[in-house]
LUMKOLDO-466461 format. One line per 3 residues: their letters; for each residue x, y, z of C-alpha. Coordinates in steps of 0.001 Angstrom, whole numbers, always signed. Each point is the difference from the previous one (the first is absolute). Layout:
! LUMKOLDO-466461
a = X/Y/Z ~ ...
***
This chain:
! LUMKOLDO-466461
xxx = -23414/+16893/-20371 ~ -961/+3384/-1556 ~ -516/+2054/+2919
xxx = +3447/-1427/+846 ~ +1376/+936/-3425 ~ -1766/+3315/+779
xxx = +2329/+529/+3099 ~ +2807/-904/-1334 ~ -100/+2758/-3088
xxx = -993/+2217/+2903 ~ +3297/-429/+1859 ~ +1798/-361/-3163
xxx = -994/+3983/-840 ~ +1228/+1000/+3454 ~ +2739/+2331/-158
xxx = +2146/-2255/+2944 ~ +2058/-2665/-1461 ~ +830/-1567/+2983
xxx = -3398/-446/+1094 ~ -1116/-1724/-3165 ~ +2529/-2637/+611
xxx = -631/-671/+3143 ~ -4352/+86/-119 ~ +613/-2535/-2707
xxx = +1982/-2183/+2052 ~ -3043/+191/+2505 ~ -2360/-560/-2529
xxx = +2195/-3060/-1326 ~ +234/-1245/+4155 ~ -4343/-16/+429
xxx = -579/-1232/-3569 ~ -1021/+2646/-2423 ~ +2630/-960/-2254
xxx = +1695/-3027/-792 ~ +3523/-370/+845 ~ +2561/-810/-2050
xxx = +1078/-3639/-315 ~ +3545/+722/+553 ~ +1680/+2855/+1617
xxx = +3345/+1981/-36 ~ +823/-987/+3515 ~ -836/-3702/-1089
xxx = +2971/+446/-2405 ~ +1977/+1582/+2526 ~ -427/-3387/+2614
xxx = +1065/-2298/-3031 ~ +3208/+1731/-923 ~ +565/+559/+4059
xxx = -737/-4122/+672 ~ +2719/-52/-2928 ~ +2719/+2898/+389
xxx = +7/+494/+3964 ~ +3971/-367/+1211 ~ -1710/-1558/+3642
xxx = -1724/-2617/-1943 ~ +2748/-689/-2145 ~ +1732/-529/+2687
xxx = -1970/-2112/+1856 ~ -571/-1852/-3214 ~ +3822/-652/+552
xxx = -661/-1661/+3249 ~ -2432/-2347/-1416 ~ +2265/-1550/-2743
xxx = +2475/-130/+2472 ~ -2533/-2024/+2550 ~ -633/-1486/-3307
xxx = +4037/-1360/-827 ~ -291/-986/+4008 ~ -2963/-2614/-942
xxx = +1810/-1366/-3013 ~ +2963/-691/+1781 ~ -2121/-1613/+2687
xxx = -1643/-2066/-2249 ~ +3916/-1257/-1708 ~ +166/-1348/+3419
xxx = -2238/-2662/-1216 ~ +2101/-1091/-3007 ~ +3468/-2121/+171
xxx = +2938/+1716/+242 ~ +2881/-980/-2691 ~ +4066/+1104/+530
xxx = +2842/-647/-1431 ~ +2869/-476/+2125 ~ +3677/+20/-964
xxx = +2653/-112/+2145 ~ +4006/-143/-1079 ~ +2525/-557/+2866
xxx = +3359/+23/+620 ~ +1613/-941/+3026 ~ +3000/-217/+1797
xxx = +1356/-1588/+3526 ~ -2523/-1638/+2645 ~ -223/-2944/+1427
xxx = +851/-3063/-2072 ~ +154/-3974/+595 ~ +2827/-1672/+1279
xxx = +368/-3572/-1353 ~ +2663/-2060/+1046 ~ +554/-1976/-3136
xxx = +3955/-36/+468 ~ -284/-1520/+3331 ~ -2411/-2708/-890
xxx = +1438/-1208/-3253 ~ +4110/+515/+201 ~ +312/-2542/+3276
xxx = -2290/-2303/-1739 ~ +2054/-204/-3156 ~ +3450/+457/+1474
xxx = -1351/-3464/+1576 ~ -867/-1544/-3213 ~ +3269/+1304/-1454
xxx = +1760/-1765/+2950 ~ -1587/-3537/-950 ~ +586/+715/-3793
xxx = +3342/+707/+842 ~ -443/+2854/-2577 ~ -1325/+3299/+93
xxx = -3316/-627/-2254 ~ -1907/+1724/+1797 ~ +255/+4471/+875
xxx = +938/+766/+3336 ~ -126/+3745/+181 ~ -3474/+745/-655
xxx = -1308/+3834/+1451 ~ -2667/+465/+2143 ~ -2731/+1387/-1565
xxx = -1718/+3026/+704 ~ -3260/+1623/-1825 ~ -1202/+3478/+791
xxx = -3875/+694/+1196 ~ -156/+2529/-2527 ~ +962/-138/-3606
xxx = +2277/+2308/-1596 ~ -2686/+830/-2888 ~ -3653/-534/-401
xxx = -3277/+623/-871 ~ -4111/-645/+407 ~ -2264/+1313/-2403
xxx = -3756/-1132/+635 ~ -3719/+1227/-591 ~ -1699/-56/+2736
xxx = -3600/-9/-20 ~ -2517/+305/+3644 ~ -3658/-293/-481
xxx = -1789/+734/+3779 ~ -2431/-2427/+574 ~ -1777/+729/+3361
xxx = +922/+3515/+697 ~ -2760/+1859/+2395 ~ +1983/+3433/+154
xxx = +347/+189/-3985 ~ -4166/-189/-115 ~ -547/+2244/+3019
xxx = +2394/+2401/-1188 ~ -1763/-43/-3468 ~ -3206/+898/+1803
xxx = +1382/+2777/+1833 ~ +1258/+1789/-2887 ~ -3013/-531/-1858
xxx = -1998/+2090/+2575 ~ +2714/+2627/-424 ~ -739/+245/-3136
xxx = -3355/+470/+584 ~ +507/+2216/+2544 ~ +1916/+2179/-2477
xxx = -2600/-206/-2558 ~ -2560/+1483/+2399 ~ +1973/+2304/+1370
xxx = +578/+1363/-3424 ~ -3842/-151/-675 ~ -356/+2291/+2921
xxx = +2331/+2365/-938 ~ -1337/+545/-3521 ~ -3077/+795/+1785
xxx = +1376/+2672/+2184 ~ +1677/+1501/-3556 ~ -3794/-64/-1332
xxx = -748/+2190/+3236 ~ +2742/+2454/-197 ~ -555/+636/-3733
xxx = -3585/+592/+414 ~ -18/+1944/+3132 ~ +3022/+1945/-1968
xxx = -2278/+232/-3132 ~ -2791/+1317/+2233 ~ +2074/+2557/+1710
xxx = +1528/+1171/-3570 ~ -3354/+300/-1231 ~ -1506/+2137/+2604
xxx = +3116/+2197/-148 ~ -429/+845/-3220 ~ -3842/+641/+200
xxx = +848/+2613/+2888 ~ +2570/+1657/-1976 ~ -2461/-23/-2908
xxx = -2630/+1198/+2387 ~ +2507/+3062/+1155 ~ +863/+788/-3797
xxx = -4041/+382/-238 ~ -371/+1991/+3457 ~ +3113/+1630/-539
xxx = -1787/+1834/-3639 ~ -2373/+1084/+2886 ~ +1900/+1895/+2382
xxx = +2014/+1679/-2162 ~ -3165/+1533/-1640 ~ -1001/+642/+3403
xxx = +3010/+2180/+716 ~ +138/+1645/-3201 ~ -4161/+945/+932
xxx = +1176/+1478/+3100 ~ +2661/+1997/-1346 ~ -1978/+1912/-2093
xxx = -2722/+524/+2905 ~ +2674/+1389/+2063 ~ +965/+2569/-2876
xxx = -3121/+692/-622 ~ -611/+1052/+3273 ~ -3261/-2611/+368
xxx = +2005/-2400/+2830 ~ +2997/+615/+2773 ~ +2965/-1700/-642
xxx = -42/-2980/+2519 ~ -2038/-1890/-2745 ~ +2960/-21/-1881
xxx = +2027/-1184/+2342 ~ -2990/-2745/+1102 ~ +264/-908/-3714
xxx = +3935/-254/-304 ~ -27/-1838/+3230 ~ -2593/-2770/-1321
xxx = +2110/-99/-2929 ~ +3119/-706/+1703 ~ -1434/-2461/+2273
xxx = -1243/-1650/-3367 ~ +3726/-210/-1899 ~ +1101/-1334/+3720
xxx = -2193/-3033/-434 ~ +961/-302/-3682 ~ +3630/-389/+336
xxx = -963/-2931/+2725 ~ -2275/-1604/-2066 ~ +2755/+345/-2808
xxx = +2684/-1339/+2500 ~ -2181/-3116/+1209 ~ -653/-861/-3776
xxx = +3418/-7/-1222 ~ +1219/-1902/+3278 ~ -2938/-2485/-644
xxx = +1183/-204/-3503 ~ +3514/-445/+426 ~ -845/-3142/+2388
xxx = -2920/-1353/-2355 ~ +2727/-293/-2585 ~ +2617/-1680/+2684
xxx = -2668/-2675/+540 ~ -456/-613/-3684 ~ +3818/+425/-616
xxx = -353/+2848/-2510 ~ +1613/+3267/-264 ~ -1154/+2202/+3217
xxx = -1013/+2783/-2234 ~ -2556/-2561/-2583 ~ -3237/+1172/-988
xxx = -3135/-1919/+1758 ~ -3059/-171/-1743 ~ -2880/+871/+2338
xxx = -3508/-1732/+101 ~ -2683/-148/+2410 ~ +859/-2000/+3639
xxx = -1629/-3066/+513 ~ -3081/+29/+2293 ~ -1158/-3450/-751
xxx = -898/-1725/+3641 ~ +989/-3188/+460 ~ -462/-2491/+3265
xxx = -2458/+2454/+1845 ~ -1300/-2792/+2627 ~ +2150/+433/+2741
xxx = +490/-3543/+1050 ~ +430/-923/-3407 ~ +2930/+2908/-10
xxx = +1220/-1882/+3182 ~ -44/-3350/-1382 ~ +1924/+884/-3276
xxx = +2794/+1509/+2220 ~ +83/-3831/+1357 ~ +1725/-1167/-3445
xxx = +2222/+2801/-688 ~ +3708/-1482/-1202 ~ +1979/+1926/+3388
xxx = -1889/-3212/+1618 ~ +350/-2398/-2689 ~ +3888/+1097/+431
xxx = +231/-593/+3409 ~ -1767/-3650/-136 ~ +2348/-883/-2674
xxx = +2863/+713/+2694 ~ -1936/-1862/+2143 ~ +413/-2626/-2080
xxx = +3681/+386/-855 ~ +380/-80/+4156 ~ -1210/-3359/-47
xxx = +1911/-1345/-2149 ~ +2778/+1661/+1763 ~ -1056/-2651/+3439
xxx = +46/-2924/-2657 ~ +3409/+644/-1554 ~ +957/+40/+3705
xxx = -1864/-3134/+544 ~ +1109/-1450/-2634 ~ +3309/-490/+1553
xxx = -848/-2894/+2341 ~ -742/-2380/-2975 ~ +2957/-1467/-1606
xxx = +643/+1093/-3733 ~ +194/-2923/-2718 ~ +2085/+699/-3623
xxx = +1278/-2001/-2317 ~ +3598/+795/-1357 ~ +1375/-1537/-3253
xxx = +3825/+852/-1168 ~ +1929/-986/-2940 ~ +3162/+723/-1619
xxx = +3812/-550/+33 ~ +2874/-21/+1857 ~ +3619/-990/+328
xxx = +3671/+2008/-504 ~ -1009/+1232/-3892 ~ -3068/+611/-1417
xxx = -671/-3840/-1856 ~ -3650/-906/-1215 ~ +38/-3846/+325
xxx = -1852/-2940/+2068 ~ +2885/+301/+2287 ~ -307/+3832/+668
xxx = -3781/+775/+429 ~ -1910/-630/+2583 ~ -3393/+656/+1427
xxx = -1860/-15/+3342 ~ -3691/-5/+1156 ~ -1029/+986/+3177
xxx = -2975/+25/+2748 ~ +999/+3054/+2261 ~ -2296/+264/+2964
xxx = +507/+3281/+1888 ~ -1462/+407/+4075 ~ +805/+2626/+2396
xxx = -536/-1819/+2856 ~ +1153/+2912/+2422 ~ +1131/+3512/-215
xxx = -201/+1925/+3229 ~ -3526/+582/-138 ~ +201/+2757/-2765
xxx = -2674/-1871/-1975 ~ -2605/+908/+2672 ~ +849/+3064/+349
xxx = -178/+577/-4056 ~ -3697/-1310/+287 ~ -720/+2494/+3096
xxx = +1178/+2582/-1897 ~ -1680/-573/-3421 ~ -3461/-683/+1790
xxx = +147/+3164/+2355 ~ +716/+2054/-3545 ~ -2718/-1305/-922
xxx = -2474/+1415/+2954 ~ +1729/+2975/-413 ~ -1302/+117/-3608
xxx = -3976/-1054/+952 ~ +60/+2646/+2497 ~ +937/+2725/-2402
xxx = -2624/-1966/-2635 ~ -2882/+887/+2988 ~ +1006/+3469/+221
xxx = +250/+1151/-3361 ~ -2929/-1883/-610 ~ -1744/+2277/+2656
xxx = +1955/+3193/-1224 ~ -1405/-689/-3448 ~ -3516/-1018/+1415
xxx = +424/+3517/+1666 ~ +702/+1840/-2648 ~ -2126/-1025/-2495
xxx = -2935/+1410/+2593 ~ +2279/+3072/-328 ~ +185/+203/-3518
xxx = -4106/-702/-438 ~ -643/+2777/+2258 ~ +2204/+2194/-1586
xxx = -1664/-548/-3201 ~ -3470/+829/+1246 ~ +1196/+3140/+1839
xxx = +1398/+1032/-3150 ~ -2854/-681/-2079 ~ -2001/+1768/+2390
xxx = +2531/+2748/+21 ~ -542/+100/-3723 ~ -3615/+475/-228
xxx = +220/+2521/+2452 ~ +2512/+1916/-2083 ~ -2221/-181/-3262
xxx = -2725/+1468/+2151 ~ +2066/+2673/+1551 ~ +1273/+881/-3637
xxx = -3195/+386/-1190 ~ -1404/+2157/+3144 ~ +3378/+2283/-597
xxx = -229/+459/-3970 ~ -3855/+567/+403 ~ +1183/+3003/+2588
xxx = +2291/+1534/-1830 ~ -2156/+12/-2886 ~ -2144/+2379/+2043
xxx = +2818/+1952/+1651 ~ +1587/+610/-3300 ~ -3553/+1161/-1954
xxx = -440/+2012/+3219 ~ +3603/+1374/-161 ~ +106/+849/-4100
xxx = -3552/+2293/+804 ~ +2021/+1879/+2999 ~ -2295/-1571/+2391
xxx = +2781/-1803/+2626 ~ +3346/+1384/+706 ~ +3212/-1620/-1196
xxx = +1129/-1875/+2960 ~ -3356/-1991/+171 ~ +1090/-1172/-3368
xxx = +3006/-747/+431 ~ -953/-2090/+3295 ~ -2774/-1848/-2439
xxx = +3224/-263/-2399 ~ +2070/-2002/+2974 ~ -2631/-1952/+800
xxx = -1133/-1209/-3513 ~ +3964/-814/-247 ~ +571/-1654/+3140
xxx = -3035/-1927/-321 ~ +1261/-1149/-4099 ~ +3829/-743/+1934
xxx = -1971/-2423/+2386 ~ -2048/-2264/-2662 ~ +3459/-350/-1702
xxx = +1157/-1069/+2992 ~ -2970/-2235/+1109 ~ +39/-1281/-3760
xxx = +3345/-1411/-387 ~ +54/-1202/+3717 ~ -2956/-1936/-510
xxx = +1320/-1871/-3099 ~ +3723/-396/+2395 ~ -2435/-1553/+2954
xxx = -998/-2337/-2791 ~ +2987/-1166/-710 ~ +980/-548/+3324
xxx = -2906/-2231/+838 ~ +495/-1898/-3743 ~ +4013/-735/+1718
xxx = -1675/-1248/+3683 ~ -1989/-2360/-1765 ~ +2756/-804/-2692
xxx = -3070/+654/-2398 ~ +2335/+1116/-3065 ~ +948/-2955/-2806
xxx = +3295/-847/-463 ~ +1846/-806/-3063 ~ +482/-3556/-280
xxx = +4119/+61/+291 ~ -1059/+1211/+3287 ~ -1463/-2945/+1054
xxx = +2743/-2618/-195 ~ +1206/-2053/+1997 ~ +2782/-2623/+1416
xx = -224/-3001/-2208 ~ -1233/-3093/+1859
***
């Protein structure tokens, strides 16, 4: 630990900011130092997981799964209305009873006997209508399903909805972690090159200043003025680049974290932890990632689909109870309430055939869905492989980088002792200059890539924790 503490006050005297930063994120990636225990970008993830408008939204379409699985589940319970019904009616078909007829020969008879009229002999017919002039029903009416295959089916199928929703949701909070860290990465680096052509920058303007008074002096010709002004312009090219790609990265950081575009981000080391390096253990962690666990869950819900079909060739048993009153005015008495309980047994016994077809369709959905499952399954098996090999060509890409850093400072150490005692000519420092640059613009590069090729394998495995409102699910 003290020749490590030695190197570190080393780089911390070196004149180039943005190199300290980023050879103490290396030293913090092979262990000299200990990282910190939590991170800005860790921060960053947590308000994302919590502020980002796509997973609010998609939160959206889990409560609503959600409401779908409660009102599946009231399917279960009795049903209770209250009826009422008030009627008034008018003309129809009535009764015709021929009282008149019957009675008046009958008693004109009697009255003949008597020899008196005791008895009426000009009764009317009668006649009643079918529907009364005024009336009404009010009843509560309460159905409790008994044997009901379609209401537990359908209960099923909306629970793997749910689920499916859930999942999908899970997977999209993952691809969020992604984006923001590939984002953070990308900011990062930015800024480091800008730093890094704020520092070089210092340089060339020196440099041109140098060969100006060389050139009036009469001690060089004046294309090493121009060399010089051309370098520099070159240089101010790149910076207003890497100014444009770090404003553009920050605007969209702060989209993903739904904050103001123009919000300051705090900037820390990457993250060059490695995680999963055995291959087939990288392939068999793609195996449970949620895209899959979404797509069984549909599986599922296809299932159910056939069942609810099936359902329909078994009859349907219920009980129905009603009770209440009825008559021409509303009257609450023994002779004006009444009640009724009821059996009801329900069987389609044919319908055209539409029944079959209703299973044919719900069970070829459902081999539509397994053969998607099988190919993602091998897309994500895929690139996983992708995503480990990606991560080793970038770490290799990264030592290389450190090593061609090193070779290039070392160099222009020389060229530029060399140089100051009048011993090279300009443009063989300025070429040393270039190099040392390029070389510092490509272990940024390699740096912050390495730490994004992380993350990308941590998301093909589905490696990263998720907060535990994440992980819910539909309610059995």
């Amino acid at each position: 630990m003290p020749h490590s503490v030695t190197i570190l006050n080393r780089l911390l005297t070196d004149g180039q900011s943005f190199m300290r930063s980023m050879l103490i994120a290396m030293l913090l990636a092979v262990g000299f130092l200990e990282p910190a225990r939590s991170s800005p970008l860790d921060d960053y993830v947590d308000s994302a997981l919590t502020n980002n408008l796509a997973l609010q939204q998609s939160l959206l379409s889990v409560e609503a799964a959600r409401a779908g699985l409660a009102e599946a589940r009231g399917r279960f319970l009795p049903r209770l209305d209250l009826i009422a019904r008030y009627t008034r009616a008018g003309g129809g078909r009535s009764i015709e009873i021929p009282v008149g007829d019957l009675v008046n020969p009958i008693n004109s008879a009697v009255n003949d006997l008597n020899g008196s009229p005791i008895l009426p002999t000009s009764i009317p017919n009668e006649s009643i209508p079918l529907l009364r002039e005024e009336e009404q029903e009010t009843k509560l009416s309460l159905v409790q399903p008994i044997f009901q295959p379609a209401i537990w089916h359908g209960y099923r199928a909306q629970r793997r909805v749910t689920d499916a929703e859930s999942f999908g949701r899970r997977a999209l909070a993952r691809d969020v972690i992604l984006e923001v860290q590939l984002t953070y990465n990308s900011f990062v680096a930015a800024t480091e090159l800008v730093r890094l052509f704020d520092s070089t920058r210092i340089l060339l303007e020196e440099n041109e200043r140098v060969s100006e008074l060389l050139v009036e002096t009469g001690r060089a010709t004046a294309d090493v003025v121009f060399r010089a002004r051309a370098e520099l312009a070159e240089l101010r090219q790149q910076q207003a680049a890497a100014i444009r790609d770090r404003e553009l990265t920050r605007s969209f950081f702060n989209f993903l974290l739904n904050r103001p575009l123009d919000a300051a981000i705090i900037i820390a080391a990457p993250d060059t932890v490695v995680r999963n390096s055995d291959l087939p253990t990288v392939v068999a962690a793609s195996s449970s990632r949620e895209e899959l666990l979404q797509l069984t869950s549909l599986i599922d819900a296809a299932g159910s689909q056939a069942s609810i079909a099936r359902s329909s060739f078994l009859p349907g048993v219920s009980v129905a109870v009603d009770y209440g009153i009825e008559g021409e005015s509303y009257e609450f008495d023994s002779d004006a309430d009444f009640w009724t309980a009821s059996l009801v047994l329900n069987w389609n016994l044919f319908n055209g055939g539409s029944d079959q077809a209703r299973v044919r369709q719900a069970q070829l959905a459902q081999n539509e869905i397994r053969a998607q499952y099988e190919e993602v399954r091998r897309q994500l098996a895929v690139a996983a492989r992708d995503a480990w090999y990606q991560r080793d060509v970038a770490r290799e890409t990264l030592a290389a980088a450190e090593e061609r850093v090193a070779a290039a400072r070392e160099s222009f150490r020389l060229i530029d002792r060399q140089f100051s005692a009048g011993q090279v000519a300009q443009i063989v420092w300025l070429d040393a200059r270039t190099t040392l640059t390029n070389s510092e613009i490509n272990a940024i590069v390699a740096l912050y890539q390495y730490a994004s090729r992380g993350a990308e394998l941590q998301r093909a495995t589905a490696a990263t924790e998720l907060p535990e409102f994440f992980t819910e699910r539909g309610a059995d």
